[in-house]
Rosetta silent file (secondary structure, phi, psi, omega in degrees, C-alpha in Angstrom):
SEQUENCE: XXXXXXXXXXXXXXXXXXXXXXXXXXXXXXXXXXXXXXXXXXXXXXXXXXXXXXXXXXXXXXXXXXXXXXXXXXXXXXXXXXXXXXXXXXXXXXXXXXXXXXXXXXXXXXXXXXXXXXXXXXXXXXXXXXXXXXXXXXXXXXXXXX
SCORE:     score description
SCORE:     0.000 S_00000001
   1 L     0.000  121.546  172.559    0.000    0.000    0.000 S_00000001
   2 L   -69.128  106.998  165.068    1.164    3.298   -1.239 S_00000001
   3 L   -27.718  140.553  163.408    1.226    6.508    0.940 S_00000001
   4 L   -24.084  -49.829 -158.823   -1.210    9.105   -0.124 S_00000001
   5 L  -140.634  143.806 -178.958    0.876   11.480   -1.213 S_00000001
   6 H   -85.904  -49.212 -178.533    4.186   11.740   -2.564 S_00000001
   7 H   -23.570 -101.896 -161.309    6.213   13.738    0.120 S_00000001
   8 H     8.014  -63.043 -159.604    4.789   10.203    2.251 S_00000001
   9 H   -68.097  -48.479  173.258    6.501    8.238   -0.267 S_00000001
  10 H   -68.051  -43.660  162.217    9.478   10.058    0.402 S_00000001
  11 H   -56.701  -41.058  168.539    9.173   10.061    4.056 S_00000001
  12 H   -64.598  -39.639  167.825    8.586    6.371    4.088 S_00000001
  13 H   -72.906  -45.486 -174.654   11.591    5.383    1.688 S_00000001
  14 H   -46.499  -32.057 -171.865   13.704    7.755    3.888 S_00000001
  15 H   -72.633  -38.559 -146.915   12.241    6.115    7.415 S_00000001
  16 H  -100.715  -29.865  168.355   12.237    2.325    5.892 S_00000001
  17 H    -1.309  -59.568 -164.070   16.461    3.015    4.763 S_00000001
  18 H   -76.909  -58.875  170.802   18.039    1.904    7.424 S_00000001
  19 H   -47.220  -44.635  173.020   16.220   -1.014    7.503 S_00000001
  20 H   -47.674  -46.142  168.200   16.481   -1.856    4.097 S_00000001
  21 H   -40.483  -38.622 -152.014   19.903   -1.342    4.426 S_00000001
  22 H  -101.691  -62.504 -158.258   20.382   -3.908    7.071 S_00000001
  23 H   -51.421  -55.523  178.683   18.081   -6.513    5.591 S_00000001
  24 H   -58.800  -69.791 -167.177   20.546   -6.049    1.759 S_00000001
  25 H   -42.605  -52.550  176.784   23.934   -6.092    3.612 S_00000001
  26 H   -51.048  -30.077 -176.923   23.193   -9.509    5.479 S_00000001
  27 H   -97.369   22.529 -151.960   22.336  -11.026    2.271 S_00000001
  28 L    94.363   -2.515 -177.522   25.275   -9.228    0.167 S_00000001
  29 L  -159.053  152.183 -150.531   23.890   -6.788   -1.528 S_00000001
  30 L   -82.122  159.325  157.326   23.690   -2.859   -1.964 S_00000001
  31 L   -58.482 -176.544  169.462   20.534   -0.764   -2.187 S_00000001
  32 L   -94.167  155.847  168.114   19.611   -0.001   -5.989 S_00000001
  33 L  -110.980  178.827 -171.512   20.967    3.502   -7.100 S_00000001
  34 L  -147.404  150.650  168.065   19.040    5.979   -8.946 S_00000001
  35 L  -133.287  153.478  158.192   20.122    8.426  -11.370 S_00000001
  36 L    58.996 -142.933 -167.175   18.350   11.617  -12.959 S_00000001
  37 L   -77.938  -20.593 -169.653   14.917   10.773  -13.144 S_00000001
  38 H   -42.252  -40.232  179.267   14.660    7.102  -12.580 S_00000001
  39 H   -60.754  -54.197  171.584   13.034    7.776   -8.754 S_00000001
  40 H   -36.157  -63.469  174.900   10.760    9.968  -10.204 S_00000001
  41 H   -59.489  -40.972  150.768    9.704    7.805  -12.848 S_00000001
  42 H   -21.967  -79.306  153.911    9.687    5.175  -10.501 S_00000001
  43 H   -15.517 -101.305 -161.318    7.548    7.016   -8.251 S_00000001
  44 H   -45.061  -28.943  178.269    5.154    7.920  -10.486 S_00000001
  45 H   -65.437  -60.671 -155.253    4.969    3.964  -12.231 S_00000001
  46 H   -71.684  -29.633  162.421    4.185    2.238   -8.812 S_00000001
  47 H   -57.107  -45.378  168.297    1.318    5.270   -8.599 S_00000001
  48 L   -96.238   34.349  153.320   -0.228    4.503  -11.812 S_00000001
  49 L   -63.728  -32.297 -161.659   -0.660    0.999  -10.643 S_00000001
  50 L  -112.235   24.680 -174.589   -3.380    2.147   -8.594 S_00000001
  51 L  -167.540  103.405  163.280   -5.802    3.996  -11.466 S_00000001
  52 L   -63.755  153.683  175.273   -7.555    1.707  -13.756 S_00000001
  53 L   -59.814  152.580 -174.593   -7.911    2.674  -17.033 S_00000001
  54 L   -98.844  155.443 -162.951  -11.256    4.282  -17.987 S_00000001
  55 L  -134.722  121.890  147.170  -12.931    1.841  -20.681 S_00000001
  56 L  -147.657 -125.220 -152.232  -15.190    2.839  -23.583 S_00000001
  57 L  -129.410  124.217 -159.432  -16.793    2.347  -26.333 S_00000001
  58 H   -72.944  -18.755 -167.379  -14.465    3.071  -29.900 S_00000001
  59 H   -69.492  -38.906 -177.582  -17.508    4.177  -31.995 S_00000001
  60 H   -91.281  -96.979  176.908  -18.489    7.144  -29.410 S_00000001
  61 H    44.132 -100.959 -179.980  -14.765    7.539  -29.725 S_00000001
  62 H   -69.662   -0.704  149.313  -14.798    8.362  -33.111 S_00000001
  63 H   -65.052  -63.784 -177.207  -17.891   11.005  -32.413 S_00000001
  64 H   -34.106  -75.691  167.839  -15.911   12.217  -29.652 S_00000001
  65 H   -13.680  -74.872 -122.267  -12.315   12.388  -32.105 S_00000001
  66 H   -89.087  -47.838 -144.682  -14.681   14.282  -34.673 S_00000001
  67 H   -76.405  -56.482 -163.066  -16.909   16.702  -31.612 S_00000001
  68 L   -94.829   36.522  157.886  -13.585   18.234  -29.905 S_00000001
  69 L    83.590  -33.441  171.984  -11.989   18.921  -33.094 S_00000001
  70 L     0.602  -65.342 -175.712   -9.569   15.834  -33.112 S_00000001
  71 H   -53.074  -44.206  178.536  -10.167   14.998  -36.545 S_00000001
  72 H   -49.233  -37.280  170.442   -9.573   18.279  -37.933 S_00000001
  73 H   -82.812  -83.161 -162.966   -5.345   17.918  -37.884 S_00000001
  74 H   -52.763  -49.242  177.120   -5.581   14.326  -37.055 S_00000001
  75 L   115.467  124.593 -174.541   -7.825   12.971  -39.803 S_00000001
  76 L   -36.971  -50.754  167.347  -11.681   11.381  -39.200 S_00000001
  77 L   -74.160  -29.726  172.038   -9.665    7.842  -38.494 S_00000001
  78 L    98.943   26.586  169.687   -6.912    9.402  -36.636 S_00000001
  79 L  -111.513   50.100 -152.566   -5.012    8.533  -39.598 S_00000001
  80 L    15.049  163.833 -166.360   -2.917   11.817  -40.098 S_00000001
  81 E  -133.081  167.785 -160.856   -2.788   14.697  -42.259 S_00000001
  82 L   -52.782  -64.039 -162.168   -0.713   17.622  -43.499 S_00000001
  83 L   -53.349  -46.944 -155.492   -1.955   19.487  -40.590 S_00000001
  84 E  -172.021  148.360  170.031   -1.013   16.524  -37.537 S_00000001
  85 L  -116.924  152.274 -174.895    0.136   13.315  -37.156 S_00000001
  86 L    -6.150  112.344  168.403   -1.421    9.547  -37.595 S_00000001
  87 L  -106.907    6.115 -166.860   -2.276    8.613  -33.891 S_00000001
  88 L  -108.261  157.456  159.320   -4.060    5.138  -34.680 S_00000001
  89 L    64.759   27.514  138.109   -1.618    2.131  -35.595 S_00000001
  90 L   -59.047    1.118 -175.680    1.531    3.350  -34.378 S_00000001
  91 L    73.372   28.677  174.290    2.921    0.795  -32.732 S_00000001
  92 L  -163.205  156.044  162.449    1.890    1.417  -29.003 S_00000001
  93 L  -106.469  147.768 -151.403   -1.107    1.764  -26.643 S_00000001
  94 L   -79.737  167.024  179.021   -2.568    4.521  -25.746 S_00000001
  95 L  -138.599  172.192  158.336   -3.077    4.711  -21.651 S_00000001
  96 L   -52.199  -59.239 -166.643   -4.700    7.643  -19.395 S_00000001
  97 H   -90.024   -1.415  170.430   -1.261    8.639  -18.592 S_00000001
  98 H   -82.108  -22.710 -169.899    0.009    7.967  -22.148 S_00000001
  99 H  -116.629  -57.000 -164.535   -2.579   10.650  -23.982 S_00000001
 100 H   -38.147  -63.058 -160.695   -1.677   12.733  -20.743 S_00000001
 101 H   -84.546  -22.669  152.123    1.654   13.052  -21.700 S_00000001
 102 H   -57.916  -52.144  178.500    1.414   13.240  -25.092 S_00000001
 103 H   -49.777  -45.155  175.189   -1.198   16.198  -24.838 S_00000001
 104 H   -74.175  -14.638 -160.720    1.286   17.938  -22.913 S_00000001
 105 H   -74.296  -18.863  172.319    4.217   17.261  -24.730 S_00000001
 106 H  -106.287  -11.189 -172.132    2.449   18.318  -27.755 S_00000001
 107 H   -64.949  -34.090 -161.006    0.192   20.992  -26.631 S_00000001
 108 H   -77.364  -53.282 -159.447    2.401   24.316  -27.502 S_00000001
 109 H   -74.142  -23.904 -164.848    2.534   23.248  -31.167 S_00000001
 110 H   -77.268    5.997 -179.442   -1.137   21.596  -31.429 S_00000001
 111 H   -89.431  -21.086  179.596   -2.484   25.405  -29.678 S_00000001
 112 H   -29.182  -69.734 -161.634   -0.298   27.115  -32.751 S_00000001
 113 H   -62.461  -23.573  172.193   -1.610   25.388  -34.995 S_00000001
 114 H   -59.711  -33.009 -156.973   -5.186   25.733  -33.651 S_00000001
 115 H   -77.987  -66.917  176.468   -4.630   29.229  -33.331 S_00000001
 116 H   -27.733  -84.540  167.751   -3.250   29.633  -37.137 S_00000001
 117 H   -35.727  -51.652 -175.948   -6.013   27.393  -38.708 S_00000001
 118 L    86.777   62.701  172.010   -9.081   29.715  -36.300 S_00000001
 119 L  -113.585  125.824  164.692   -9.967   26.159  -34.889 S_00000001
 120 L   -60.441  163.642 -163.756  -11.002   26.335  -30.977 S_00000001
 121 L   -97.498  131.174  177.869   -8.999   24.828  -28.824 S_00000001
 122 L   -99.144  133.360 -135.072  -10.367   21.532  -27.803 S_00000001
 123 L   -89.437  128.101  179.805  -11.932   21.198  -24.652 S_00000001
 124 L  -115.043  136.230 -166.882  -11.956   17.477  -23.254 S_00000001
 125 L  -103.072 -178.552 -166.009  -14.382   15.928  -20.183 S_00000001
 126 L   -75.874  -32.578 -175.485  -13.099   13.293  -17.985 S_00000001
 127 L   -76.979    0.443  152.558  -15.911   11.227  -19.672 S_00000001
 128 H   -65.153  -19.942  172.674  -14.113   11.265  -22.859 S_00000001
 129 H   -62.533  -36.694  178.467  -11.113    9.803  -22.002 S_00000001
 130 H   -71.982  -52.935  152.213  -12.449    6.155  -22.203 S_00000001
 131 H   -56.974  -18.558  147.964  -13.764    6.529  -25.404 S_00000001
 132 H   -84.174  -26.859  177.345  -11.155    7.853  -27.193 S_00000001
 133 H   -34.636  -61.866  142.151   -8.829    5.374  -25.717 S_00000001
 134 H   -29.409  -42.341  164.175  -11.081    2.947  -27.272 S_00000001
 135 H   -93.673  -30.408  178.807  -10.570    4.437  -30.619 S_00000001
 136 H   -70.234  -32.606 -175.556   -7.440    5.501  -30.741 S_00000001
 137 L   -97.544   32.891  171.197   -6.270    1.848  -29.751 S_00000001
 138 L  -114.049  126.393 -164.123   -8.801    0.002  -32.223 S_00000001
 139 L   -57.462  154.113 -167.707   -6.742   -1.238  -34.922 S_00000001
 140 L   -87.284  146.626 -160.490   -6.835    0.472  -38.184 S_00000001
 141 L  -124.534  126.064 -146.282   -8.920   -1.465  -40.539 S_00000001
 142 L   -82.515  156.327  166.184   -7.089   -1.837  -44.198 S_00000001
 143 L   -90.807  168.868 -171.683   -9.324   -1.243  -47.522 S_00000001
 144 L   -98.113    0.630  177.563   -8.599   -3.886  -50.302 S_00000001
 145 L  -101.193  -15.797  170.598   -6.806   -1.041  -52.366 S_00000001
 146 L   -78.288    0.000    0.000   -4.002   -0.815  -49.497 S_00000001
């Protein structure tokens, strides 16, 4: 069970050290090291252990994709355009924290481009998340001319 909060988490590895310490050396072996970011990332992995994925439906999805603008850059299928690129069929699945992180990581250029284009900025509800998840990770389905 995970502290609440991360200061906790930090208070708890610092507190549980010693022990840890004691527990490695008797058998021979060092603590793990960390470099950079690894605790962090760490951190943050054993938290989003604890937050199921939201589940929906890909067909409300693809309404969704199309209602908040998605589509516009992105393509009806999510199968890119001039404008943005292919998000379906990419070789990975999308997660909660996976679109999170994307959104941000991508957000300065996709508000540019929003802005440039006179496209609103698209607004997203929590209850949206499951359903595009659902579409963006439903396999792209080939025509008989590809």
């Amino acid at each position: 069970k995970l502290p609440p909060t991360f200061s906790q988490f930090g208070e708890a590895l610092l507190n549980h050290f010693p022990d840890m310490r004691r527990a490695m050396s008797s058998s021979g072996k060092q603590p793990p090291t960390f470099e950079k970011q690894e605790m962090a990332d760490l951190a943050v992995f054993l938290y989003s252990l604890h937050f199921r994925e939201p589940s929906g439906s890909p067909h409300v999805g693809t309404s969704i994709f199309a209602w908040r603008g998605c589509a516009e850059c992105h393509g009806a299928e999510a199968e890119g355009t001039a404008r943005g690129p292919r998000l379906r069929g990419i070789g990975h699945t999308y997660t909660a924290t996976r679109l999170a992180t994307d959104l941000w990581r991508h957000g300065s250029k996709m508000y540019e481009e929003s802005r440039k284009s006179g496209q609103a900025w698209p607004m997203l509800q929590e209850s949206d998340v499951g359903d595009l998840l659902s579409f963006l990770n439903t396999p792209v389905e080939r025509s008989e001319g590809r």
